[in-house]
C-alpha positions in Angstrom: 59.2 12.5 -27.2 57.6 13.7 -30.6 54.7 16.1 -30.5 52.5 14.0 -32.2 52.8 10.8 -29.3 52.3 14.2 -26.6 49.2 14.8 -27.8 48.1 11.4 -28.4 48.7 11.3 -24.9 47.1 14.7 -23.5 44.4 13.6 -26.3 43.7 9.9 -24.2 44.5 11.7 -20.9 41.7 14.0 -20.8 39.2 11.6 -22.4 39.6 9.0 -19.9 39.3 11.9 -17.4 36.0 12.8 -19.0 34.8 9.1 -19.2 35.5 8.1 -15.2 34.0 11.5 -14.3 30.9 10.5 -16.2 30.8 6.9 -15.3 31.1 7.8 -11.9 28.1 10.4 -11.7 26.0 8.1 -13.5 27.1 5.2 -11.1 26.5 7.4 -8.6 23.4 8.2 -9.4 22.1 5.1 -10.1 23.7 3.9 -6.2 21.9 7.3 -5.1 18.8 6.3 -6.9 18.3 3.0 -5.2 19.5 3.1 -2.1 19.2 6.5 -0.5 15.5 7.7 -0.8 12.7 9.6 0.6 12.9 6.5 3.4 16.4 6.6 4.1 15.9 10.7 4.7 13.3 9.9 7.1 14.8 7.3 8.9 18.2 9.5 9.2 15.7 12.0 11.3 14.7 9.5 13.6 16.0 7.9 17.0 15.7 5.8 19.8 16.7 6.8 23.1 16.6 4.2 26.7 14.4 5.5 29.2 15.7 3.3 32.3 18.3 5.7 34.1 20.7 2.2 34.7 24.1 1.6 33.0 23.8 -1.8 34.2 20.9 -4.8 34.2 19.9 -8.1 35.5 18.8 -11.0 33.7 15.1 -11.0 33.3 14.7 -7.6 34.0 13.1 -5.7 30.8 14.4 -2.7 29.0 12.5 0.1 27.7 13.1 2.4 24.6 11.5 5.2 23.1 11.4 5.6 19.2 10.7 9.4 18.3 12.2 12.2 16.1 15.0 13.5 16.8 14.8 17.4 16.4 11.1 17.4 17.5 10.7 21.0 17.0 11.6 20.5 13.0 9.6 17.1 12.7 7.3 14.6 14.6 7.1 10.7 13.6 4.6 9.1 11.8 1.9 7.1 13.3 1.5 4.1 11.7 5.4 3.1 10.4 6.4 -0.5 10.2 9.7 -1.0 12.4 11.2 -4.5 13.7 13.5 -4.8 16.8 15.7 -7.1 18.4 18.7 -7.1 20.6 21.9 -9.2 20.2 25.2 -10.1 21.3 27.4 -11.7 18.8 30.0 -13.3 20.5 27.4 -15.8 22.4 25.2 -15.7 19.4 22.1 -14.8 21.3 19.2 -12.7 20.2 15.9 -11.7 20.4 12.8 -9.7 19.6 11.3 -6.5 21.0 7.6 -5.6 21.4 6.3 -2.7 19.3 4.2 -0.5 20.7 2.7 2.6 18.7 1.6 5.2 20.8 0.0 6.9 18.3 1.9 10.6 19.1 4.6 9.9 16.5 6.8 8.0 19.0 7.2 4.0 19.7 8.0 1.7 22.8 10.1 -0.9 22.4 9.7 -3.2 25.0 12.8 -5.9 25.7 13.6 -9.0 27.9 17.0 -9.5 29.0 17.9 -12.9 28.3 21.0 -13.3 28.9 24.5 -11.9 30.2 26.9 -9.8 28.5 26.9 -6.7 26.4 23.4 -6.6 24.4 23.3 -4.2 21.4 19.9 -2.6 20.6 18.8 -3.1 16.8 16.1 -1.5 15.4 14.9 -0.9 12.0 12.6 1.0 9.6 11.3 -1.5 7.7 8.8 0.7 6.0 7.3 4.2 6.8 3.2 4.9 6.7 3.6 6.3 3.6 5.3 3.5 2.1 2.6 1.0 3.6 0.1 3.4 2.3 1.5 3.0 -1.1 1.5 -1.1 -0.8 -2.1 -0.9 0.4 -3.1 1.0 -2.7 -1.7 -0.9 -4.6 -3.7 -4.0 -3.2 -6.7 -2.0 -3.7 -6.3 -1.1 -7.5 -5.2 -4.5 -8.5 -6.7 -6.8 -6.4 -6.3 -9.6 -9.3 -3.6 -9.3 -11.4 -0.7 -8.3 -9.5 0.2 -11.7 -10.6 -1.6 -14.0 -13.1 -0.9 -17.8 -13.7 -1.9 -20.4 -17.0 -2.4 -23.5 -17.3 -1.0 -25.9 -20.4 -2.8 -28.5 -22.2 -0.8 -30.7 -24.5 -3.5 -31.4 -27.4 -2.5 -34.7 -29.0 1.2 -35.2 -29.8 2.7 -31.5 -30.7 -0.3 -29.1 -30.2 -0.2 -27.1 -27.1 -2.6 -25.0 -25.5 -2.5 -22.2 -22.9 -4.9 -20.6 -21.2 -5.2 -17.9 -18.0 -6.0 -18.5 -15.0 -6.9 -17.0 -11.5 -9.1 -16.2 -7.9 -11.1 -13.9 -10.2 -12.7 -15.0 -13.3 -13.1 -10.9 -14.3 -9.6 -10.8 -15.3 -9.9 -13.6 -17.6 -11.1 -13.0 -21.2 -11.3 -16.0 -23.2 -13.7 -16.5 -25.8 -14.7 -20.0 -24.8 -15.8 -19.4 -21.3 -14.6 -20.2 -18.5 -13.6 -23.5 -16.1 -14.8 -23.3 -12.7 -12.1 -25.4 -10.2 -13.5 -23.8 -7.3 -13.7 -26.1 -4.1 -16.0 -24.1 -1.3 -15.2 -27.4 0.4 -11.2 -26.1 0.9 -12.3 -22.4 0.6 -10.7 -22.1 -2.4 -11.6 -20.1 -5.9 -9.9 -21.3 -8.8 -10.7 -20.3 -12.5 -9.2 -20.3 -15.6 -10.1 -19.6 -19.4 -12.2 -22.4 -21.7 -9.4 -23.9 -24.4 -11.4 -24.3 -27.2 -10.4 -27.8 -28.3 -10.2 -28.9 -24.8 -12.5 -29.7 -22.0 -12.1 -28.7 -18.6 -12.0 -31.9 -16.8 -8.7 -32.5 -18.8 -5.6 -32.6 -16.9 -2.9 -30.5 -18.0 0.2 -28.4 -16.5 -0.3 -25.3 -14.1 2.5 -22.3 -13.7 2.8 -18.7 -12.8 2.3 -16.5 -16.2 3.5 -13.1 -15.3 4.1 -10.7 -12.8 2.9 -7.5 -13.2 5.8 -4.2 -13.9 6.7 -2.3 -10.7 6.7 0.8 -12.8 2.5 0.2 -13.8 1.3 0.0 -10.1 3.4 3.0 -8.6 2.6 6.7 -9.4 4.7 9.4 -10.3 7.2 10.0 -7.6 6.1 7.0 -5.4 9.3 4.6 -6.7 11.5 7.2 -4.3 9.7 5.2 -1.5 11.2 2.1 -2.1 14.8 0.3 -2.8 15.0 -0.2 -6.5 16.4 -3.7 -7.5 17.3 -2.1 -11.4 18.0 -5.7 -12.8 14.5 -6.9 -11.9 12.2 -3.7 -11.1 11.5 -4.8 -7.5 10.1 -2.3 -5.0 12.5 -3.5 -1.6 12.0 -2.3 1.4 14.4 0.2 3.1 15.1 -1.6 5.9 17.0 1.4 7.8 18.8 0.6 10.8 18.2 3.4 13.5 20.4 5.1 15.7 20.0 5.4 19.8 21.9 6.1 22.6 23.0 3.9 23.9 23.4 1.7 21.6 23.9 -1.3 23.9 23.7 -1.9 27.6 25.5 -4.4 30.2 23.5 -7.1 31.7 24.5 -9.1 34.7 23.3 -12.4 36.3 19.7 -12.5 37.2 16.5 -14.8 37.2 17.0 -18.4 35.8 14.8 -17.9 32.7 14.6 -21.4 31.6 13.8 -23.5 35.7 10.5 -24.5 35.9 9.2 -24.8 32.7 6.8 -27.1 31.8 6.4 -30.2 29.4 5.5 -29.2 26.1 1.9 -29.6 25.0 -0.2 -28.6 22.2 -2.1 -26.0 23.2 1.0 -23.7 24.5 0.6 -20.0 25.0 2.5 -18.0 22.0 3.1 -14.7 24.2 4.7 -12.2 22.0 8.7 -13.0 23.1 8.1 -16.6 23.4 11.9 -17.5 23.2 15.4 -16.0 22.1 18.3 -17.8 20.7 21.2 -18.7 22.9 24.4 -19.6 21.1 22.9 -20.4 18.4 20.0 -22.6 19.5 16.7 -21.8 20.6 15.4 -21.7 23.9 11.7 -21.5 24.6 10.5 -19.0 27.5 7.3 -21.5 27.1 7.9 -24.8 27.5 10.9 -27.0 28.1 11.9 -27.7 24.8 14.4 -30.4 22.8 17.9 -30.0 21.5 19.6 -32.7 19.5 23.6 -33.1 19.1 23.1 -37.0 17.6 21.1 -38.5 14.7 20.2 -41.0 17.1 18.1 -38.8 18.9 16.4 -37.6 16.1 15.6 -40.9 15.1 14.4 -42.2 18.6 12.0 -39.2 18.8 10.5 -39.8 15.8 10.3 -43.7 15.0 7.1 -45.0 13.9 5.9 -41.5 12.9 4.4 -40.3 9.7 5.5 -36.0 9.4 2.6 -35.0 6.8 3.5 -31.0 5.2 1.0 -29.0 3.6 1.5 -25.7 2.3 4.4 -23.3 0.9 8.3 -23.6 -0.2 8.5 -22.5 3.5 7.4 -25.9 4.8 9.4 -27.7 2.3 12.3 -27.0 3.6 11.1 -29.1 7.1 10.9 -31.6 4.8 14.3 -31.3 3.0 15.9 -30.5 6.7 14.8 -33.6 7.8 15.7 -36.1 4.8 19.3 -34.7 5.3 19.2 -35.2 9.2 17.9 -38.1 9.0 19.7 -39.5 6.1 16.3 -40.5 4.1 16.0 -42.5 1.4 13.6 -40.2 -1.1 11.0 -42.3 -2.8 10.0 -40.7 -6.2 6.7 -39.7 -7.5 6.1 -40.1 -11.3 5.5 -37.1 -12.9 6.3 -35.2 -9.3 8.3 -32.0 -9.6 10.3 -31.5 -6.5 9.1 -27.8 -5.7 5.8 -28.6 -5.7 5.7 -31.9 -5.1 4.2 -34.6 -3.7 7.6 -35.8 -2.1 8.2 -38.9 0.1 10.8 -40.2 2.0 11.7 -43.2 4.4 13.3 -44.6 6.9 12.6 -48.1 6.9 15.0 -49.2 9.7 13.5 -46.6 12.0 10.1 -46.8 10.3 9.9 -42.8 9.7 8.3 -41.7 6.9 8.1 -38.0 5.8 5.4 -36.4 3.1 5.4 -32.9 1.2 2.5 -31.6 -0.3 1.7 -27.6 -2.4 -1.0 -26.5 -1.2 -3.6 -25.7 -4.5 -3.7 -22.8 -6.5 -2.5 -20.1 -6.3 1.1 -21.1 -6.6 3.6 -19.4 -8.5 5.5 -22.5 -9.6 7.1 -23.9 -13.1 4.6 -26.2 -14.5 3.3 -28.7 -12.5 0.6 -31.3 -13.2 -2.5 -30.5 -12.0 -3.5 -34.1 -10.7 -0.9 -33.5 -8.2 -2.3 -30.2 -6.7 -4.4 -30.8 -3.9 -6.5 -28.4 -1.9 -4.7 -28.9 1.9 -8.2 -29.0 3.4 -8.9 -32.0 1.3 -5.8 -33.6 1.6 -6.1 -33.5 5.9 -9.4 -34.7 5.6 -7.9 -38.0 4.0 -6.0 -38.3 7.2 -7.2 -41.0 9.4 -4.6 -39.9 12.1 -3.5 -40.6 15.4 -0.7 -40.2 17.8 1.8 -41.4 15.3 0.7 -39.0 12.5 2.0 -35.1 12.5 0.4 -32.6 10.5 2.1 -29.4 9.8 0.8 -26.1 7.8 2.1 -23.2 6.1 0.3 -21.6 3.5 0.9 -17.7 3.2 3.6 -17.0 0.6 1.7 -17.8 -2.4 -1.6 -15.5 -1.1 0.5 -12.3 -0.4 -0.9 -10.2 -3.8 -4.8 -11.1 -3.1 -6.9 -9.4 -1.2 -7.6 -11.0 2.4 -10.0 -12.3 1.8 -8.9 -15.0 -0.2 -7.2 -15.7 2.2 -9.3 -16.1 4.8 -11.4 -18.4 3.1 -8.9 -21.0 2.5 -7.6 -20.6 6.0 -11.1 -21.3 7.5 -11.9 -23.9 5.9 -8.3 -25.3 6.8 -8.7 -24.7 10.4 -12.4 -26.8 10.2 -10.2 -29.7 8.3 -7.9 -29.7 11.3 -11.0 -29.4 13.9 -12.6 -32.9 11.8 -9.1 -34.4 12.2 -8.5 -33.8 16.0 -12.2 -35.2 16.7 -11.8 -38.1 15.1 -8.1 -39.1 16.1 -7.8 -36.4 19.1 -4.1 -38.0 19.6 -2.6 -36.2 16.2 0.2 -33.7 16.4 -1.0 -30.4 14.1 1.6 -27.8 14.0 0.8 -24.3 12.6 3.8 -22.9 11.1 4.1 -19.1 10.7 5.1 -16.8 8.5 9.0 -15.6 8.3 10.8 -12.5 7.7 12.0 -12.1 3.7 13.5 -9.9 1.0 11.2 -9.5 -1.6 9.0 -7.2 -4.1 7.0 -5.2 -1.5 4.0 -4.4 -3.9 3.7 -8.3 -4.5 5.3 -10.5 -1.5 7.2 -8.5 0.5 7.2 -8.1 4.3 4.2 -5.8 5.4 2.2 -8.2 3.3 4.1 -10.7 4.6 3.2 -9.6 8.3 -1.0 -8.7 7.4 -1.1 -12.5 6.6 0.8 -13.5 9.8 -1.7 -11.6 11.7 -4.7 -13.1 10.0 -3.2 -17.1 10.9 -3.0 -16.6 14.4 -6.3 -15.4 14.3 -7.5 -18.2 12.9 -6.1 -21.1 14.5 -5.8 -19.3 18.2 -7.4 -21.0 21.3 -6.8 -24.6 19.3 -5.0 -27.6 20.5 -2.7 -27.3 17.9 1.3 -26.2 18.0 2.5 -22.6 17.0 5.9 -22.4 15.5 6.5 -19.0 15.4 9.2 -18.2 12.7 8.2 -14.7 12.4 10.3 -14.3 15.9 12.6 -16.7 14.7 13.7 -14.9 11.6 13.3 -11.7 13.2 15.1 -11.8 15.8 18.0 -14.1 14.0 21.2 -12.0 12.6 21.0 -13.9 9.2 19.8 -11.8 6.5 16.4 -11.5 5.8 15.2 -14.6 3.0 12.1 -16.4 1.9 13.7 -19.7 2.3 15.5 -19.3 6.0 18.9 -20.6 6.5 19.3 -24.3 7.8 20.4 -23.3 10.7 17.2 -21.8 11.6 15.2 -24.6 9.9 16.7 -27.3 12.2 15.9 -25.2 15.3 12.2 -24.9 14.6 12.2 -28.4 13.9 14.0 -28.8 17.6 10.8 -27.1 18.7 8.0 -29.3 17.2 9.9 -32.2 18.2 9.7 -31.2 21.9 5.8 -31.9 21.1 6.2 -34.9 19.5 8.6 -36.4 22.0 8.4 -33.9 25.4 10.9 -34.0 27.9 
């Protein structure tokens, strides 16, 4: 071999050398960088431990474990983390959620039901430490606005177009025309958006999200370490940690029957805070006796001659996609209807089923949509006449995650006295409250403490009604999919299982 081709070689040789050991630190910073932070250090010094003294348990007995740092003499707990649990057992596809309990001494209880028989592994997870809540919550405090802004679109004779901002606040608007009041205290809504110039503001035009503000101009220096770093899209993700215990996992034996003697299903029901638990992959209610379909037919035979009304979020639109497939629908369009926000419709004119999506108003971070189909939800159940063959269902919480409570509150009152004129003028209507779900998301925006504050504040409002409580929250906690706005079909169709066991009860 000539000397020159050697050192070519020797030459390429140690340059690659240099490049992968570069590459790699970098990569490895970058992997370091994003996934293990301040939270992941934290959670690594935490542990759970069971406190019952038995290897083995009975069904319906509960099980008790104690969250708490693990060297307690270098460290305590926080007070005040946000943690999820459930227990699970793969090979029967069963699951459930635990109860939380802070004791406010830098250790948790984490109270479970055993539900079933078999080997049941303990899961629980840091979702977000005190700090890291602290950070979200300061965030909501210095933008309480413009964490996300929206526009709306005007299309000014045949090629002009005009575009204006919009939002709850009209202090974060600056215009120079003014601005257009399409506030509703009716529906509990504030709505306002800049004066176009050339246009009026009882002109129809398009409505859309405009922007979303930069991860990097909420968080201070040093605060990003708190969070999972998405790099492609600047999202702050939660950690999401999964703690260890010992043990892990504990045998349970035959016990109580957990599911004899339950009752019809009524509106009305008791949500208690482990109201159910899946069971080979369906899910059985602790409350009520509640439906499971194998057959279209039965579908079909449980709801004929009903009209399914859906207000609210993407969430709620998937009951309404769920069912047009189950039910093999024909879809009846809407001119000028964009299927994300809708208004949808769908038909079954052989079984006379008919099944309805509608957005709730603004705020809704959507691609343009016309704004003669957004309709405030209180004003669209108050157009309702109802009756035992109508079914309301509500979700609205996605969309309200980056404004203050408040907001919130008010379109959720004024919701709740919608719902109140319906039931006293057709007292035979189904309403359905759906709940929030578990997701993945941008915690500073619509992530899941914010997620969870909103949860808290819709069972608040619509407790001690006659209405029905789906609680997806529980669902999606306790479920082994991944975490995802839009939940997987699988768990769709089961909390459609469980209104239809109002609709229809056994």
């Amino acid at each position: 071999m000539t000397e020159p081709l050697v050192g070519s070689i020797r030459r390429y040789t140690k340059y690659t050398a240099l490049c992968i050991l570069l590459f790699s630190n970098v990569g490895m910073y970058y992997f370091l960088k994003g996934y293990w932070n301040i939270e992941y250090i934290y959670a690594n010094q935490l542990g759970y431990l069971v406190t019952s003294p038995k290897s083995t348990f009975r069904v319906g007995e509960e099980l008790s474990v104690v969250i708490s740092a693990r060297h307690k003499h270098n460290m305590t707990a926080n007070v005040g983390d946000f943690l999820r649990a459930s227990i699970s057992t793969s090979n029967s596809r069963s699951s459930a959620v635990g109860i939380i309990k802070d004791n406010a001494d830098g250790t948790y209880t984490v109270t479970f039901r055993l539900l079933w028989t078999g080997n049941v592994k303990i899961n629980i997870q840091l979702i977000s430490s005190r700090q890291t809540v602290d950070i979200i919550e300061r965030t909501a405090l210095d933008f309480p606005a413009d964490k996300v802004m929206f526009r709306r679109r005007y299309q000014n004779g045949s090629k002009e177009e005009v575009q204006v901002l919009c939002n709850v606040y009209p202090e974060v608007l600056h215009g120079d025309g003014g601005v257009c009041n399409y506030s509703d205290p009716h529906a509990g809504a504030r709505w306002f958006c800049e004066k176009a110039v050339t246009v009026p503001c009882d002109a129809w035009g398009f409505h859309g999200v405009h922007m979303y503000r930069a991860m990097r101009d909420m968080l201070e220096k040093g605060e990003e370490s708190r969070f999972r770093n998405t790099f492609s899209n600047g999202e702050a993700n939660a950690a999401r940690i999964p703690l260890s215990g010992d043990p892990d996992r504990v045998y349970v034996m035959e016990g109580m029957d957990l599911l004899a003697n339950r009752t019809h299903c009524m509106p009305g029901h008791p949500n208690p805070p482990i109201s159910g638990y899946f069971h080979h992959g369906v899910w059985q209610s602790l409350v009520c006796e509640n439906r499971h379909f194998s057959t279209v037919p039965e579908w079909q035979q449980c709801l004929t001659d009903k009209t399914m009304h859906f207000f609210g979020d993407s969430t709620i639109r998937q009951w309404y996609e769920e069912l047009v497939k189950i039910l093999h629908m024909t879809e009846i369009p809407i001119p000028d209807a964009v299927h994300n926000t809708g208004p949808l419709l769908a038909h079954d004119s052989i079984n006379n089923i008919t099944v309805k999506f509608r957005i709730h108003g603004p705020p809704v971070r959507s691609t343009w949509t016309p704004t003669f189909h957004l309709k405030y939800v209180a004003n669209a159940i108050d157009e309702i006449e109802g009756g035992p063959n109508d079914v309301v269902g509500i979700s609205v919480w996605a969309h309200f995650t980056s404004f203050p409570v408040d907001i919130y509150k008010e379109r959720l009152f004024a919701i709740r006295v919608a719902v109140e004129r319906l039931l006293n003028r057709s007292p035979g209507t189904v309403v359905v409250i759906k709940s929030a779900n578990t997701r993945m998301g941008n915690e500073l925006i619509g992530g899941n403490w914010l997620g969870h504050k909103l949860d808290l504040i819709m069972r608040e409002v619509f407790a001690g009604m006659q209405v029905v409580f789906v609680d997806a929250w529980e669902m999606t906690n306790a479920h082994w999919n991944k975490d995802n706005i839009h939940p997987a079909s699988e768990i769709v169709k089961q909390e459609l299982e469980f209104l239809c066991s109002f609709i229809c009860p056994l």
